[in-house]
C-alpha positions in Angstrom: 87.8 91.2 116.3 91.6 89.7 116.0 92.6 85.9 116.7 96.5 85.3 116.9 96.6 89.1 114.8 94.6 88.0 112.4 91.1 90.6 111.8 88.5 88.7 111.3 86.1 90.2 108.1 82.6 90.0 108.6 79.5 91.4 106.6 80.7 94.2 103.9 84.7 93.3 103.8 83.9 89.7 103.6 81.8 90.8 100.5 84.6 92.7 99.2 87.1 90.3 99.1 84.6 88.1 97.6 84.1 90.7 94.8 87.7 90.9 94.4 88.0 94.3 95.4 89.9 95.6 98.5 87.1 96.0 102.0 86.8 99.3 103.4 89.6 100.1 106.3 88.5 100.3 110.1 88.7 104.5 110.0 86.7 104.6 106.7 83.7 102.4 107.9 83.5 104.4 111.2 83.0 101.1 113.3 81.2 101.3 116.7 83.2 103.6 119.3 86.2 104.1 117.0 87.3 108.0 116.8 87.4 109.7 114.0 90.4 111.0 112.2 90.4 114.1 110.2 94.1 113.7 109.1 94.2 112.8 105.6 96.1 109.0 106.8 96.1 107.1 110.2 97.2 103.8 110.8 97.5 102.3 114.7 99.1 99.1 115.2 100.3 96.8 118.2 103.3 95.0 118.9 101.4 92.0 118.1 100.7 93.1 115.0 96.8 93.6 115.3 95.4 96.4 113.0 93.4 98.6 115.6 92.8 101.4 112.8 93.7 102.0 109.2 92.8 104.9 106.6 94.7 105.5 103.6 97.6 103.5 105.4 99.5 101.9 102.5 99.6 105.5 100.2 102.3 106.5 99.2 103.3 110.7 100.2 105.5 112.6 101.6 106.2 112.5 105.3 108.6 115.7 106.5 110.9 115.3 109.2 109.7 111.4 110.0 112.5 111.3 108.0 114.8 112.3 110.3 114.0 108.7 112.1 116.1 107.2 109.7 118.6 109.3 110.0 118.9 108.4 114.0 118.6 105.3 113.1 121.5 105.1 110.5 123.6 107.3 112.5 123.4 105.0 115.6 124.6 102.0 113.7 127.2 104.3 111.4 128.8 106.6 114.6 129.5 106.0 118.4 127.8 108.3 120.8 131.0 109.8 122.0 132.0 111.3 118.4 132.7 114.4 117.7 131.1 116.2 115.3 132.2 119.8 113.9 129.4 122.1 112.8 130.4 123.8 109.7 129.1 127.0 107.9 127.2 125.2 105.5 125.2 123.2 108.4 123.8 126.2 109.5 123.1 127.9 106.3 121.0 124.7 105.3 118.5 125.0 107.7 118.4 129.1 107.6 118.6 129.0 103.2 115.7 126.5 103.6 113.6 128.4 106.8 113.3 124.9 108.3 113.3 124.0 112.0 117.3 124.2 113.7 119.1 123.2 116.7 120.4 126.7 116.4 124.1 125.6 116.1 127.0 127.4 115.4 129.7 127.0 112.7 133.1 126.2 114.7 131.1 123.9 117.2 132.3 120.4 118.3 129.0 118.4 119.3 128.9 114.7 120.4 127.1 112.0 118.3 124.5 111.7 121.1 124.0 115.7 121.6 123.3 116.1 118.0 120.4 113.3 118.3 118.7 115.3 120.7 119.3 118.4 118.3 118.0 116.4 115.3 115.2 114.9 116.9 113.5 117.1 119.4 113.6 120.8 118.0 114.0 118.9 114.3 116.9 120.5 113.8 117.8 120.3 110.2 121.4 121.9 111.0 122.1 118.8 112.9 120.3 116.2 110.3 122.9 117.8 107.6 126.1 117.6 110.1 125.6 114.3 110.3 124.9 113.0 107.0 127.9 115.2 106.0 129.9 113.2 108.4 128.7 109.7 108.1 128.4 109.4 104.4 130.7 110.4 104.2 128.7 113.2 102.5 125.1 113.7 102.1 124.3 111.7 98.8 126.5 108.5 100.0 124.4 109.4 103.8 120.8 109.2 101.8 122.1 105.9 99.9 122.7 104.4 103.1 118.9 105.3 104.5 117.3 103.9 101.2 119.6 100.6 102.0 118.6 100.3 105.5 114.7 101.1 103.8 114.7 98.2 102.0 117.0 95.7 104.6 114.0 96.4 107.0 111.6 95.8 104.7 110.1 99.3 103.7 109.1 98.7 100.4 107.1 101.7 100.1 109.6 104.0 101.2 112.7 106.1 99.2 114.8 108.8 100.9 116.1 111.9 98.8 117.7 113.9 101.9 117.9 113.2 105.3 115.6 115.7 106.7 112.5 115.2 104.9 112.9 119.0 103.2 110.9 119.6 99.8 113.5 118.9 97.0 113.6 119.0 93.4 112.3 115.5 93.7 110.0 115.5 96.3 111.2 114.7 99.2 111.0 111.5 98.7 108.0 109.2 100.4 106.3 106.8 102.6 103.6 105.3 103.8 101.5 105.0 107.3 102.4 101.1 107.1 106.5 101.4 106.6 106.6 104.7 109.2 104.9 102.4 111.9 107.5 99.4 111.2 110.3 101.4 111.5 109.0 103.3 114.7 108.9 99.4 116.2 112.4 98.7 115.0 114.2 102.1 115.7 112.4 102.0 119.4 114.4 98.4 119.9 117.5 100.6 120.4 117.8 102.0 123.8 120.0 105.2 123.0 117.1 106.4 120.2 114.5 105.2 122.9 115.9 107.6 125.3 116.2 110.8 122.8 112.9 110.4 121.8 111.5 110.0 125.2 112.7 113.5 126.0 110.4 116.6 126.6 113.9 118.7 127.2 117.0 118.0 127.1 120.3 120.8 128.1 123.6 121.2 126.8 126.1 122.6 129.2 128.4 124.8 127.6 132.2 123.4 127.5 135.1 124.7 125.5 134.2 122.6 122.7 130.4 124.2 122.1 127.8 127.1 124.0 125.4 125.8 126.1 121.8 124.3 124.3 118.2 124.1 125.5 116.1 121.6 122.9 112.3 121.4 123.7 110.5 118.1 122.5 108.1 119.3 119.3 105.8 116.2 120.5 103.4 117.4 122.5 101.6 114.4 123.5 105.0 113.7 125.5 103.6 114.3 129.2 100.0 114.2 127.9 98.9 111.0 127.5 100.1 107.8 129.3 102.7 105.6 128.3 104.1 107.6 125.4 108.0 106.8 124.4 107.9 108.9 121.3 108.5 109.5 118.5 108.4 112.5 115.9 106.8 115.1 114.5 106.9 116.9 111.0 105.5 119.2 109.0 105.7 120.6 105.7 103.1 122.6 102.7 103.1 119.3 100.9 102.9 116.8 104.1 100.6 118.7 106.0 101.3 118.4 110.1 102.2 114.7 110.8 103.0 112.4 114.1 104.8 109.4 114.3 104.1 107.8 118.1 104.3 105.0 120.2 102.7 104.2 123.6 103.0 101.5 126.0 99.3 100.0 126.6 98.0 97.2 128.5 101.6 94.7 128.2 101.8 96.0 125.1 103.9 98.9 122.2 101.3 100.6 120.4 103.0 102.2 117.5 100.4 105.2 115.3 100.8 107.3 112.7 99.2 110.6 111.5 100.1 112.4 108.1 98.5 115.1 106.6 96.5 116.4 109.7 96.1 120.1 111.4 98.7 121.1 113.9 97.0 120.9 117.7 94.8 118.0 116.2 97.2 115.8 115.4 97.8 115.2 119.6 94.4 115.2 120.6 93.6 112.7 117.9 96.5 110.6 119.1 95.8 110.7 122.6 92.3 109.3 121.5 93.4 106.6 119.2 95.5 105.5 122.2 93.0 105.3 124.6 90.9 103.2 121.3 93.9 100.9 121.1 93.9 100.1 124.8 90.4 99.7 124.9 90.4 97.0 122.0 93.7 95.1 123.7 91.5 94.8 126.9 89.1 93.6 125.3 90.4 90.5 123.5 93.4 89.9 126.4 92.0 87.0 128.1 
């Protein structure tokens, strides 16, 4: 039970904290009605900042192209919408040398700032996450400086960017945690034009002088399937496992989840349930 966001700890956690170790979280104590997760983390969390489930949330791992949510996000604050960006040899050969999801653009293109957000965000496109940290580095290392600024301006603690698609590197691939993906969901979401990309199932390109015609199909699949979903992003790598990033508005209020390390069709049904949970608890406490 929440009062003013706060959870209330009863019976075992109470215990816990009196023993001065940490209490169990919601998903691990299997509380009455909750579903069960089989992704290695979950975390679900309201715009009021009530805690409806937790499960490794605050670990820190990789998280694949929920990455690419800070590119958007760094992008819309870095670029206008109208820009032009050219798509050069190299963007296309990053995403082909690495066999990672593309926008299947072509070198010699000229693609608006906004196109190139739907490319980057609903087909993952890491062609178009590497034309535009090329651009609005300028160049990819000064580009993956400014995420891991904006990381810790918005409070991400947990949280360090190595490139801006979420692609094992070298280094990892830098990480996250279930916590910091979920604040930045509810601060990226505050900007109508990322709203609206994310929001997508489809989205076409006509084809101009400038660029051929594009068809990108929304990778989130629980757009369409369950109500009130807004977004946001999937991801997957070896090392991440599937993940989802998404956000639902429930009962007057944003219900912002996240899913790392899960199977691939699982990770939506799981969702749709843990909305359906949230909405459930919101009614429940809303006078």
């Amino acid at each position: 039970m929440c009062i003013g966001g706060i959870r209330l700890l009863t019976g075992a956690a109470a215990l816990a904290l009196i023993m001065g170790f940490s209490p169990p979280t919601l998903a691990e104590t299997h509380a009455a009605g909750e579903p069960e997760v089989g992704a290695r983390i979950a975390y679900v969390v309201d715009s009021s900042e009530t805690v409806h489930l937790g499960k490794r949330e605050t670990r820190r791992v990789p998280v694949a192209s929920l990455v690419k949510v800070m590119t958007a996000y760094v992008v819309l604050r870095e670029g206008e919408l109208g820009d032009l960006v050219t798509i050069t040899k190299a963007d296309v050969r990053h995403a082909a040398d690495n066999g990672a999801t593309s926008a299947a653009l072509r070198a010699g293109e000229k693609v608006t700032v906004r196109d190139l957000l739907y490319g980057l965000m609903l087909p993952s496109g890491a062609d178009a996450a590497n034309a535009l940290a090329r651009t609005y580095g300028p160049g990819k290392p000064a580009f993956i400086a400014k995420m891991n600024t904006a990381a810790r301006q918005l409070g991400l603690a947990d949280t360090v960017y190595t490139n801006a698609d979420g692609l094992p590197t070298p280094k990892g691939g830098g990480h996250s945690t279930a916590v910091d993906q979920a604040k930045l969901a509810k601060i990226a979401l505050e900007d109508s034009a990322f709203r609206t990309v994310v929001s997508k199932k489809t989205y076409k390109v006509g084809k101009t002088s400038l660029h051929r015609a594009h068809t990108w199909t929304n990778t989130n699949k629980l757009l369409g399937r369950a109500d009130g979903v807004i977004g946001v992003k999937t991801g997957f790598t070896s090392k991440a496992g599937f993940c989802l990033l998404f956000a639902a508005e429930r009962d007057g209020r944003r219900v912002f989840g996240v899913l790392l390390g899960d199977q691939d069709g699982r990770r939506f049904t799981t969702a749709d349930r843990l909305l359906d949970f949230a909405s459930e608890q919101i009614a429940a406490t809303t006078p």
